[in-house]
C-alpha positions in Angstrom: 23.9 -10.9 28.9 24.1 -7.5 30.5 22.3 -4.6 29.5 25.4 -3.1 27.7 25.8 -6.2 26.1 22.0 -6.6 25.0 21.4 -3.0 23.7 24.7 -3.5 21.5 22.8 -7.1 20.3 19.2 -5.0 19.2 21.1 -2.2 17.4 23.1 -4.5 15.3 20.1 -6.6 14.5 18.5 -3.4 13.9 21.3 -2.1 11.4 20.8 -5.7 10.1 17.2 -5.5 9.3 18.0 -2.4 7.8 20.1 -3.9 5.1 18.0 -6.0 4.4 15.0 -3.5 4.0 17.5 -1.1 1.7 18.5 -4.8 -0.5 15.1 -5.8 -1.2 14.5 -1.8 -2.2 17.3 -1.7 -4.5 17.0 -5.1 -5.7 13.0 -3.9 -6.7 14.4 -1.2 -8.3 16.3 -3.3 -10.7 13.6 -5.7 -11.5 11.9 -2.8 -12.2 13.8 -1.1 -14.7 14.1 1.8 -11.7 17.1 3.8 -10.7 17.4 3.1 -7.1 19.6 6.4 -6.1 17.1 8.8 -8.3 13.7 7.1 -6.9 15.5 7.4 -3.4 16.4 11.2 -4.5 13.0 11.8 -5.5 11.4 10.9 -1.8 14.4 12.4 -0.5 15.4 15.3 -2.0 17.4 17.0 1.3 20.0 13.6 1.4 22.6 12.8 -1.0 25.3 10.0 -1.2 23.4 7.4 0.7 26.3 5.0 1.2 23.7 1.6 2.5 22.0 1.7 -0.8 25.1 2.5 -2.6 26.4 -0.8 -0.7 23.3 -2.3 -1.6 23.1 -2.1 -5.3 26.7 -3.2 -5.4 24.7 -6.6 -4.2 21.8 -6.9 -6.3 21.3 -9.3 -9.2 20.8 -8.7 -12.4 17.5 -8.7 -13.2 17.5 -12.0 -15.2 19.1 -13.7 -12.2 17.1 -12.3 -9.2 13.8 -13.5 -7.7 11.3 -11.6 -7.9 9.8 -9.1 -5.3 6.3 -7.8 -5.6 5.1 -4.6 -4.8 3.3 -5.6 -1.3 6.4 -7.0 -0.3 8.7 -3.7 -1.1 6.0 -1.7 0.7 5.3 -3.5 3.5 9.5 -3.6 4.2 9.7 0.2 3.6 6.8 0.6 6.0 8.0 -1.1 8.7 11.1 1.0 8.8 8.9 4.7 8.5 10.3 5.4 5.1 6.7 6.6 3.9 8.7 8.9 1.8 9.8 6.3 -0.4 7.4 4.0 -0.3 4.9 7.0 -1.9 7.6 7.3 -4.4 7.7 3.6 -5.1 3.7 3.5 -5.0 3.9 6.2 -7.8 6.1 4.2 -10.1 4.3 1.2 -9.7 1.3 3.5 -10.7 3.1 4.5 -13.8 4.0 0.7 -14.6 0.6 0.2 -14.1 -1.0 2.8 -16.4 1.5 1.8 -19.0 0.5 -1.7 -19.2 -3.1 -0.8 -19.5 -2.6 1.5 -22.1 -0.4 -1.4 -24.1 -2.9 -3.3 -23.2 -6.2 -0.9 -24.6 -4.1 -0.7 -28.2 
């Protein structure tokens, strides 16, 4: 394999990884009762249209059907690709969830 040839290989492995890291977001977001495209809006209000999680909630499960993804797992994902933005954001709704089940829970 050539250099050409082996930078090509990492940046589609990259834009794989990616994917994969935008799925398990949106797929979250579902389980979650969250709307993917307004959470993403909300870290990052500058960018709109974002085709990859477009493309990715066109993949997701329905929430009855789809395994379930805990919070340390979405983070961690988000973390490794620097999206710090929206990991806050997702940190903040799990906060909410949170808050709301304690408070169900208090009554």
């Amino acid at each position: 394999m050539n250099n050409k040839e082996r930078d090509q290989y990492i940046i589609e492995s990259y834009k794989r990884d990616e994917q994969t890291m935008i799925l398990i977001f949106a797929q979250w977001c579902v389980n979650n009762n969250i709307d993917a495209a307004e959470l993403y809006a909300s870290a990052y209000p500058g960018q709109t249209g974002n085709a990859a999680l477009e493309e990715a909630m066109a993949s997701t499960a329905p929430r009855e059907e789809a395994a379930e993804i805990d919070d340390d797992t979405v983070l961690t994902v988000l973390s490794l690709f620097h999206n710090e933005e929206l990991a806050f954001a997702v940190t903040e709704q799990i906060a909410l969830r949170e808050a709301g089940k304690n408070r169900r829970d208090s009554e």
